[in-house]
C-alpha positions, 0 to 999 in steps of 0.5 A, spaced: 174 562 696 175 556 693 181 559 688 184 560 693 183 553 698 186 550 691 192 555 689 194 553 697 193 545 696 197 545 689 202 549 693 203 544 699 203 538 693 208 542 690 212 543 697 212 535 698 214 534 691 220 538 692 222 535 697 220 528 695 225 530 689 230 532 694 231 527 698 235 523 693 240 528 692 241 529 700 242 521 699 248 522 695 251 527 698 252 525 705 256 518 706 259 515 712 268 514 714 270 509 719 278 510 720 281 504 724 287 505 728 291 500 732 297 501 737 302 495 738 303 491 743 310 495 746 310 503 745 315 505 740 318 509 745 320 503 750 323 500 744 328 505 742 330 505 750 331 498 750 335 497 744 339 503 745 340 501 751 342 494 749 346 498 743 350 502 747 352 497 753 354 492 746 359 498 744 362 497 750 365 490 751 372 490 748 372 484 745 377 486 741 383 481 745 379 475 741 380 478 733 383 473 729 380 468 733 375 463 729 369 464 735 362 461 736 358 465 740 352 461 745 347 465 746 342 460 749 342 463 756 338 469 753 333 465 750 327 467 755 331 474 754 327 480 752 330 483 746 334 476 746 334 477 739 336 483 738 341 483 744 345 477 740 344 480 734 348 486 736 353 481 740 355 478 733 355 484 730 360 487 735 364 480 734 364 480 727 366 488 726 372 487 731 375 482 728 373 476 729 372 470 724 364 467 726 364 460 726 358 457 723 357 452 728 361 450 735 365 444 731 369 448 727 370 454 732 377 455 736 374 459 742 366 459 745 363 466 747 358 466 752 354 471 753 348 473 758 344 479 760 342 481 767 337 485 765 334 487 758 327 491 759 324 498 763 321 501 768 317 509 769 317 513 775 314 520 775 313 527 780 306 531 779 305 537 782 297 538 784 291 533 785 290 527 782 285 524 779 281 520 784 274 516 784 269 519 789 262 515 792 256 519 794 250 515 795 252 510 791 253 514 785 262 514 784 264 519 779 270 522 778 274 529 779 279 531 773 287 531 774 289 538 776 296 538 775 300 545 777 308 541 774 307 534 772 314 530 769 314 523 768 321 520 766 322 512 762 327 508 762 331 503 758 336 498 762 341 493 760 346 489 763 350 484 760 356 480 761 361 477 756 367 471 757 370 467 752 374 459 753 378 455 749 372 450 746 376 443 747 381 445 753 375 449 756 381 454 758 378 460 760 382 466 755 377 473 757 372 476 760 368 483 759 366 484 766 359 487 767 356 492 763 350 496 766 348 501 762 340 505 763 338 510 757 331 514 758 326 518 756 323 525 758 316 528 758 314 534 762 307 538 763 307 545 766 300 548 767 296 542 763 300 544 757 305 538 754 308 534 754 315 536 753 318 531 751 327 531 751 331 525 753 337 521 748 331 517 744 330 524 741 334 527 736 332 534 739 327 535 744 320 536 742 313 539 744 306 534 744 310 529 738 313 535 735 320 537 734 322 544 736 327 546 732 332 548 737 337 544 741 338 546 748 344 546 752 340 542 757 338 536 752 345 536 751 348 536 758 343 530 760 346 525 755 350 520 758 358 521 757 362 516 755 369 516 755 375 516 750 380 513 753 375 507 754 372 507 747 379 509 743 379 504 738 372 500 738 366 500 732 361 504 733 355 499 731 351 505 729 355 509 724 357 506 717 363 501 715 365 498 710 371 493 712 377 491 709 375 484 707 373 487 700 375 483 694 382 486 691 381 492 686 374 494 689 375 502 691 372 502 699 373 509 699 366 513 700 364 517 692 364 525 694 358 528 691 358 531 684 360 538 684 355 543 681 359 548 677 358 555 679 352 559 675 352 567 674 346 571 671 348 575 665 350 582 666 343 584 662 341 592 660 337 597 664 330 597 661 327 605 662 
């Protein structure tokens, strides 16, 4: 009896011992991670609407009447602006691919640009079909009920409007004005039953589904983007293709190199193994 008492404590120690022993093994082998994720202050997606929609209403003014002409743009109407950076930006941008000699400052420029915006930011509407989310009271405890959506499609946003003129900087004859351009891009996410969002509007290339394109350009993308129109944008700069201007300096070749041709490889004619 008191072999086997003995055999049976020696084997608990060994147990314990055992699992003593293991505990720094297991020590090793977990660990902990953290991942530290942030968003910015705007969204991506309303950036990309403001500054298209900026991008397309500057592609709009014609400011082609003043090439030539030495012009200093004031901007100082659009210092509490929205993107007002950007937006004047984009105004030099227009100047300069236009024709326009940019004038340092106001003493050594011939004609005054003066640029203003009516309105630089977005806004969001949205339809849902089903029952809302919606806090509920019982007995002083508030809970919550989960959103039941059969069709939900939530629609965002880029305005801009802006209006250009130009005068004679010492006379202070007026020489030109743009008149308003109000231009809206947009951004488009649908659900259907919970699953989504499907996502489609002119800030995607194609649309996509939860973030991920989908490989196919659909008619309906295609229909929803705004149409502009030739007649009205025949001879202007497309700010959003590559350029290279004619000031270059005598001799350099601006015209684009063509990639290098490979020349064609043929396998062998190689006998028949039997």
């Amino acid at each position: 009896m008191n072999g086997v008492l003995q055999s049976m404590t020696c084997g608990l120690c060994g147990w314990r011992l055992a699992r003593l022993a293991a505990l720094p093994m297991l020590l090793m082998l977990t660990g902990c991670g953290t991942t530290r994720m942030s968003d910015s202050k705007r969204t991506a997606t309303e950036q990309l609407l403001v500054s298209q929609a900026i991008d397309r209403a500057v592609m709009r003014i014609d400011v082609r009447p003043l090439a030539g002409r030495r012009v200093f743009l004031d901007a100082a109407f659009m210092d509490d602006v929205e993107d007002g950076k950007y937006l004047t930006s984009a105004l030099r941008h227009q100047l300069m691919a236009s024709g326009c000699l940019l004038a340092k400052d106001l003493d050594s420029a011939d004609v005054v640009v003066e640029a203003r915006a009516g309105a630089v930011g977005t806004d969001r509407s949205s339809v849902l079909l089903g029952i809302p989310a919606t806090n509920v009271t019982v007995q002083g405890n508030e809970t919550s009920t989960p959103e039941l959506v059969f069709a939900k499609r939530s629609e965002q946003r880029g305005v801009a409007k802006l209006s250009v003129y130009a005068y004679e900087r010492e006379s202070g004859q007026p020489i030109w004005q743009s008149g308003e351009e109000h231009v809206a891009s947009h951004a488009r996410d649908r659900w259907l039953f919970g699953a989504g969002p499907y996502q489609d509007g002119e800030i995607h290339d194609e649309p996509a589904f939860a973030g991920r394109a989908i490989h196919k350009r659909g008619e309906k993308a295609a229909a929803d983007a705004v149409p502009q129109d030739p007649a009205a944008l025949a001879g202007m700069v497309d700010l959003s293709k590559p350029k290279v201007f004619a000031s270059q300096p005598p001799g350099v070749d601006t015209t684009p190199s063509l990639p290098a041709v490979m020349a064609e490889q043929r396998i062998a004619d190689l006998p028949i193994v039997r």
